[in-house]
C-alpha positions in Angstrom: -12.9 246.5 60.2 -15.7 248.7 59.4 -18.0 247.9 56.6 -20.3 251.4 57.1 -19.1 252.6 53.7 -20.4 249.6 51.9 -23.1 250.3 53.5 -23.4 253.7 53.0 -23.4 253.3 49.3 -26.6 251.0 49.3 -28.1 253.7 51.1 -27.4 256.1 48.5 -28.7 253.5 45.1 -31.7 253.2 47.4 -32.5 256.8 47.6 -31.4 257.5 44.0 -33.6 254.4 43.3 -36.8 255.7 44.8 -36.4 259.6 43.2 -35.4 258.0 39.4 -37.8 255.0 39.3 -41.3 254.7 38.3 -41.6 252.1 40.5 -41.4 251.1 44.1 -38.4 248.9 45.5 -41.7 246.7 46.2 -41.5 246.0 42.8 -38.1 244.4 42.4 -35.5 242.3 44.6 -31.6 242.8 45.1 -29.2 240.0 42.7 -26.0 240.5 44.7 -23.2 238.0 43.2 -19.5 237.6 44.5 -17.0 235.2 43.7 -13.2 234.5 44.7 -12.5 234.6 40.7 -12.2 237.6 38.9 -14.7 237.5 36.0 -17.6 239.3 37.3 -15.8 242.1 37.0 -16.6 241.7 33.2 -20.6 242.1 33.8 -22.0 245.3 33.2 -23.1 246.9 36.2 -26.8 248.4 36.6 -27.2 251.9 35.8 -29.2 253.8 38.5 -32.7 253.7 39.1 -33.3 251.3 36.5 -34.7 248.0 37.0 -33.0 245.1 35.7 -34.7 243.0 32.7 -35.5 239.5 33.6 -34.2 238.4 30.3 -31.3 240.5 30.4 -30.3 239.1 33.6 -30.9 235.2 32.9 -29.0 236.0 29.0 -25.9 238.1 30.5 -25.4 237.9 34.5 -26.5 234.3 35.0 -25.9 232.5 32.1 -22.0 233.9 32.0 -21.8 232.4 35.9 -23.0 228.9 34.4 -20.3 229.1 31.9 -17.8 230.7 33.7 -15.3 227.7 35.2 -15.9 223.9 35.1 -14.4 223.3 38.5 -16.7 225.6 40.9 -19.6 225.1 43.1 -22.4 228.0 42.4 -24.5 228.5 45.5 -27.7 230.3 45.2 -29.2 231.8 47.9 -32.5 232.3 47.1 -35.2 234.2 50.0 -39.2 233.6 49.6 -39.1 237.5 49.7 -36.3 240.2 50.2 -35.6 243.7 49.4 -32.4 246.3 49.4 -34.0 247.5 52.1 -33.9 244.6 54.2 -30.5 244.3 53.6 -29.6 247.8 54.1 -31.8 248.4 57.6 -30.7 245.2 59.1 -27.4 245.1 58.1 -26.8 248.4 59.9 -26.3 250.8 57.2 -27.5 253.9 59.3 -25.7 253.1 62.5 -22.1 254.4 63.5 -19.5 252.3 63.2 -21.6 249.6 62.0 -19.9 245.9 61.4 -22.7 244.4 59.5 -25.5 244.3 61.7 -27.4 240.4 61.3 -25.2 240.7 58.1 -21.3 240.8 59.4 -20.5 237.8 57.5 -22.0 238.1 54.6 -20.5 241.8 54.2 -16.8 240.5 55.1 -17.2 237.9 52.5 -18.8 240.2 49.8 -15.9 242.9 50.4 -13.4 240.6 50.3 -14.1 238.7 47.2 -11.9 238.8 44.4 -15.0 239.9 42.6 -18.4 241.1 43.0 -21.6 242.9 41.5 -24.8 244.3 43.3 -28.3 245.0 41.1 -30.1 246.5 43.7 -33.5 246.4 41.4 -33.7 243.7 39.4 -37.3 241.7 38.2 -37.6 238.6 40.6 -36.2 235.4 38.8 -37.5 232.2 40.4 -35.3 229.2 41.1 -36.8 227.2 38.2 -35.7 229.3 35.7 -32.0 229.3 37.3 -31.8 225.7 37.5 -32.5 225.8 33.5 -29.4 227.8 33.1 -27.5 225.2 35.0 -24.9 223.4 33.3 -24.0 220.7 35.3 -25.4 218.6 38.6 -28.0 220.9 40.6 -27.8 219.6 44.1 -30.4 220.8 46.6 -29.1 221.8 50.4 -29.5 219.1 52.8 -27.0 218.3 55.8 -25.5 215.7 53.0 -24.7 217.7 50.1 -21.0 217.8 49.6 -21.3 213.8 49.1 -23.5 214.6 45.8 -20.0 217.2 44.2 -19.2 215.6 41.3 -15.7 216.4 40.5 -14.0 218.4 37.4 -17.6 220.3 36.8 -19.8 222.4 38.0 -22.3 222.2 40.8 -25.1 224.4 41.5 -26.2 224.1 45.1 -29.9 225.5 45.6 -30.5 226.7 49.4 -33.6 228.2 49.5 -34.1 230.3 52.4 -37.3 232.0 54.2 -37.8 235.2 55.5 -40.3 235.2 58.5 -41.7 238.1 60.5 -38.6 238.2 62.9 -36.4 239.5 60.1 -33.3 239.9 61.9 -33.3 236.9 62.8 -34.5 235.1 59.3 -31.4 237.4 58.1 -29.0 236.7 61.1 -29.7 232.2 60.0 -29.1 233.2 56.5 -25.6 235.2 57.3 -24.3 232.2 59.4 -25.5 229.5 56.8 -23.5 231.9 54.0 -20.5 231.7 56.3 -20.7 227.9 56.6 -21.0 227.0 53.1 -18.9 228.8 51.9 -16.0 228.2 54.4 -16.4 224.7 53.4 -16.3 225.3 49.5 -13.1 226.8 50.3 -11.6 223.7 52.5 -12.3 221.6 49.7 -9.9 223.7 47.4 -12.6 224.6 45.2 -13.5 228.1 43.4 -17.3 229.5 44.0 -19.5 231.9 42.9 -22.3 232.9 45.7 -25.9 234.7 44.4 -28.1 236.5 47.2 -31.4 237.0 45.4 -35.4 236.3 46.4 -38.2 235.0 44.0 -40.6 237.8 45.4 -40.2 241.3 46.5 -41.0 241.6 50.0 -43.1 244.7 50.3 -46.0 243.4 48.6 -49.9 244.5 49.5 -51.2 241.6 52.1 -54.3 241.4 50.0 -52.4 240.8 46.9 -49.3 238.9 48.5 -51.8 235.4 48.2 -52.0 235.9 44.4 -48.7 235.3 42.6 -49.9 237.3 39.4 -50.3 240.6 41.1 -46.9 242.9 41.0 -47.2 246.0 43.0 -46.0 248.6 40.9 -45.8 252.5 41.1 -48.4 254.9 40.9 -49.9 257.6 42.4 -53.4 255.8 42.0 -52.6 251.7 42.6 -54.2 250.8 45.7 -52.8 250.7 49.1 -53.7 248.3 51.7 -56.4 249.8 53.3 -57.5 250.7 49.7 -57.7 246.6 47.9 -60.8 245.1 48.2 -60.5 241.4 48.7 -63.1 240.4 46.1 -61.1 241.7 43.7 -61.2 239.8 39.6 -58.1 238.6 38.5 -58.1 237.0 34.8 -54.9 235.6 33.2 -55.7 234.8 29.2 -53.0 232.4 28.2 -52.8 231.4 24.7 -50.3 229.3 22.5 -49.4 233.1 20.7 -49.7 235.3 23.8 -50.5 235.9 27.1 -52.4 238.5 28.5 -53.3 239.5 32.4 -56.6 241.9 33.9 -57.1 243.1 37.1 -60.0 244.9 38.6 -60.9 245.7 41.8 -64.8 246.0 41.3 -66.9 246.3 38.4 -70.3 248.3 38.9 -72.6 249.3 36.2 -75.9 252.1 36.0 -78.6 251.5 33.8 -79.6 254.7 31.7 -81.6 257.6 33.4 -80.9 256.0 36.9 -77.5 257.0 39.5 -77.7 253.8 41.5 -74.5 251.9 40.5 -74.9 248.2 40.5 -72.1 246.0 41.7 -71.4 243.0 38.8 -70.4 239.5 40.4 -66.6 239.1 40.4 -66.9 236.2 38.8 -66.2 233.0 38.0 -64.9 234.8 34.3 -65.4 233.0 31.2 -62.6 234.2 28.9 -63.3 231.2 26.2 -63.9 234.0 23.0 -60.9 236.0 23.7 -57.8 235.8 21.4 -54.8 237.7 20.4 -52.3 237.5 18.3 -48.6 239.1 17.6 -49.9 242.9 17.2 -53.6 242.5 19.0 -55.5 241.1 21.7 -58.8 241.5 22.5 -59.8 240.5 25.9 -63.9 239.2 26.3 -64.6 238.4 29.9 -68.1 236.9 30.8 -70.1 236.6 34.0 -73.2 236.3 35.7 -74.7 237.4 38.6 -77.9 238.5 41.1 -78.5 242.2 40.4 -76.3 242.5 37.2 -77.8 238.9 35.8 -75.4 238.7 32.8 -72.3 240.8 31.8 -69.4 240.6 29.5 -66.5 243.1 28.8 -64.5 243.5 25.9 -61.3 245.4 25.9 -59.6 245.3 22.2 -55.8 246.6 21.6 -53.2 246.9 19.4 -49.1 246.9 19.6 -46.9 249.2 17.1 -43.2 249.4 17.0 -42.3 250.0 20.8 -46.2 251.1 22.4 -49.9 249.6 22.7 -52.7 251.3 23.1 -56.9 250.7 23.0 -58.7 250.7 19.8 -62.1 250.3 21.4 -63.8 248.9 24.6 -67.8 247.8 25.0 -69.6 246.6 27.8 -72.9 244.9 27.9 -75.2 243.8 30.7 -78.0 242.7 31.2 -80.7 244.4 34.6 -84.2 243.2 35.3 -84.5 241.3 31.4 -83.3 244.3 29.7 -79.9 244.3 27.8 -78.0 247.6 27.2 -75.0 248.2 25.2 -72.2 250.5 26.4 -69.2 251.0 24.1 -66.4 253.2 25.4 -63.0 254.9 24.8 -60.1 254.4 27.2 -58.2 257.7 26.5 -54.5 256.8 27.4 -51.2 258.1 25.8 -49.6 255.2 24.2 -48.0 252.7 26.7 -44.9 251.1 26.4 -44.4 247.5 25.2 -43.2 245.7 28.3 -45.4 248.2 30.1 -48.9 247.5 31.9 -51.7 249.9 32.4 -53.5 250.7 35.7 -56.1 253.5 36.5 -57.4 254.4 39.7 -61.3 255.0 39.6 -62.8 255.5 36.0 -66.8 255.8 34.5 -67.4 255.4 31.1 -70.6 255.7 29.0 -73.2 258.7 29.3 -76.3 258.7 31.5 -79.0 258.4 28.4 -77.1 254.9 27.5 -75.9 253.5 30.0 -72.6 253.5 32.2 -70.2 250.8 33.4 -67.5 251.9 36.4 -63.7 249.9 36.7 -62.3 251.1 40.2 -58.7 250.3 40.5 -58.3 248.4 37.4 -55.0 246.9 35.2 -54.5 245.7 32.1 -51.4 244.4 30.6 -51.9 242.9 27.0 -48.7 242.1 25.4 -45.1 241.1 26.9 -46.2 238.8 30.0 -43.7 236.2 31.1 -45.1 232.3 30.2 -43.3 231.1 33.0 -44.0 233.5 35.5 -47.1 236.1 34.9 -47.0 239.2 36.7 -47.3 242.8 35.7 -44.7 244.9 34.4 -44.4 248.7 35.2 -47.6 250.8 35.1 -48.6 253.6 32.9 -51.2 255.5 34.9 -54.2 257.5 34.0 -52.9 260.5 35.4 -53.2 263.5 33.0 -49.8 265.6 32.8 -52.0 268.3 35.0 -53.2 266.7 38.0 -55.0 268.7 40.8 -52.0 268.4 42.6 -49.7 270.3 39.5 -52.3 272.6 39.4 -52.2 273.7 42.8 -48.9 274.1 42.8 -49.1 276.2 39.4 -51.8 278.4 40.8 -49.8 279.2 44.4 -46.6 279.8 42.2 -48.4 282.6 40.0 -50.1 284.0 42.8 -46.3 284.6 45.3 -44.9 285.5 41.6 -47.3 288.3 40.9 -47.0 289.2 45.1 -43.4 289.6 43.8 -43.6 291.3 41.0 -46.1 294.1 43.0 -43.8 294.8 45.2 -40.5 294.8 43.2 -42.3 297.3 41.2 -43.4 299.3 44.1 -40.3 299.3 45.6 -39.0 301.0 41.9 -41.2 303.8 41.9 -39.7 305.5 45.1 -38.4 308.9 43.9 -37.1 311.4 46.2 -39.2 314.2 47.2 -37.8 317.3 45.9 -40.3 320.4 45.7 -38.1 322.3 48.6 -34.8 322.2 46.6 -33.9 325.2 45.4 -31.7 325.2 42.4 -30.8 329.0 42.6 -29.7 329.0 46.5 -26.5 329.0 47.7 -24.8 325.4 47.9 -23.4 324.4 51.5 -20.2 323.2 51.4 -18.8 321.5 54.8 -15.5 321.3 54.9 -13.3 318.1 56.8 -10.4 317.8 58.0 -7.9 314.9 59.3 
């Protein structure tokens, strides 16, 4: 049997996936679900190129697999880290006549389920907030665990799995434990529902991958790895009403009538004055340090209907016993709700009062998950006319108007006709067949 056209098909979401999305596949794992009952054909499947709502999927996918039948055993396999791609590259998706690659018996198990759904981009759901969903015993994998069923309800086996450097052979372990497990939910005469998801995404920056609050995201400007300085400030403002999350890379500042830029400590940040509430949060971040001795930022911003935006931003430091005060706009279209906002290298303030630098910085305000705090999508600083639109623009217009010249040259040909002579004697050639 040949399982290249399954195949062939997450090749296809994936490519569709990377022109349609705004972010990277980095940014989301696969939730692929089959079952030898019929009801996940009842789900609504994932349009294309959109990523799949946390909430959304723990409300509708999850929670109606909890429900589903008292007499099934509901094994998640859950990865440290995975992506579509993973799947897709080493389960031999671009090879001829591909079986399945490390992944032969997952595929023949997935195709030949009475039922099954793929989400190739969904946000990563950890195993906590699975287990909440449970509605009967959770067991844990060990060599034991079919002694722990309890009969007439549902079980919910967790096996969490790891994905190490040697990924085809991480994947290869995972594909025969599927195979196993499963083959022995089915000698016991009992239904199942099997979920191949991850809790991270496994194209994450190395320099962000040891801090869980950072979400690679896409933009044209967020940092690659060469790119991410390791001294970077990370500040998570949790409050009973809210939650709020700040990255910057570094933080530099130039006292007025001088170009030297100063470097400000990356902390340790006080955040102790900044509150929010259900349509604002105002973020206050404090430091000290040896060239910049004091510093504290203050971003303020407001939520309306479906966007945020900034309302005002101020910076003041302190250099060699003198205090300066640098207030600022952020210019940004408004940002959507569940949306973060990251710019790439940005200077505010003027020369005569001061000015304060945020290189690769990201700010999310409103709509960060309590239970697991990462960043949502980006909005990015990039005008609608970047230098890259513009050059394109310019080159355009200049092959058009190439175009045009000689189009138009070409149309003013005429047929040079001073010898004619009207009057003469017209020659007529006769043919014959």
């Amino acid at each position: 049997m040949a399982f290249r056209p399954v195949f062939q098909v997450f090749a296809c979401y994936i490519t569709v996936c990377f022109l349609l999305c705004y972010s990277e596949a980095g940014d989301s794992v696969p939730f692929i679900t089959w079952s030898n009952q019929k009801y996940l054909e009842d789900i609504p499947s994932q349009s294309v190129g959109q990523i799949v709502d946390r909430d959304f999927l723990l409300s509708t996918c999850i929670q109606k697999i909890m429900e589903n039948e008292q007499n099934q055993v509901v094994m998640v396999f859950s990865f440290n880290q995975l992506s579509i791609d993973d799947i897709s590259r080493y389960g031999g998706a671009y090879l001829q006549n591909s079986e399945g690659g490390s992944l032969k018996n997952f595929m023949h198990s997935y195709q030949t389920s009475a039922s099954h759904l793929t989400m190739e981009m969904v946000e990563p759901v950890p195993l906590k907030a699975i287990e909440e969903k449970a509605v009967g015993p959770i067991i844990k994998y060990t060599k034991g665990w079919s002694s722990e069923l309890v009969q007439d309800q549902e079980n919910v086996l967790l096996i969490p799995l790891e994905l190490s450097t040697d990924r085809a052979v991480s994947l290869q372990n995972a594909d025969n434990l599927i195979k196993k497990l499963i083959d022995e939910v089915v000698a016991m005469g009992k239904k199942f529902t099997a979920i191949l998801t991850a809790s991270h995404p496994s194209k994450i920056s190395a320099s962000r991958d040891q801090e869980p609050l950072i979400q690679m995201g896409r933009h044209l400007l967020q940092t690659t790895d060469g790119d991410v300085n390791t001294s970077y400030s990370l500040v998570h403002f949790n409050d009973s009403n809210c939650h709020g999350l700040l990255y910057v890379a570094n933080i530099a500042v130039a006292v007025p009538g001088n170009d030297t830029w100063l470097n400000v400590s990356n902390g340790p940040w006080d955040t102790a004055t900044s509150k929010c509430t259900k349509n604002s949060t105002t973020f206050v971040m404090k430091t000290t340090g040896k060239e910049v001795e004091s510093f504290m930022l203050t971003l303020s911003s407001s939520s309306s209907s479906y966007f945020w935006n900034f309302l005002s931003s101020s910076a003041k430091f302190t250099v060699e016993g003198k205090s300066y005060d640098v207030n600022f706009k952020i210019n940004t279209p408004q940002t959507p709700q569940k949306f973060s906002f990251h710019c790439g290298i940005e200077s505010f303030g003027t020369k005569k009062d001061g000015r304060v630098k945020l290189t690769n910085f990201q700010v999310q305000p409103f709509n960060v998950s309590d239970t697991l705090p990462r960043f949502s999508r980006a909005n990015d600083c990039v005008g609608f006319f970047t230098p890259g639109i513009w050059m394109g623009l310019v080159t355009t217009l200049i092959l058009v108007f190439i175009l045009y010249f000689g189009v138009s040259m070409l149309a003013s040909l005429t047929v040079m006709d001073q010898f004619d002579d009207p009057k003469g004697k017209t020659i007529t050639v006769n043919v014959s067949d």
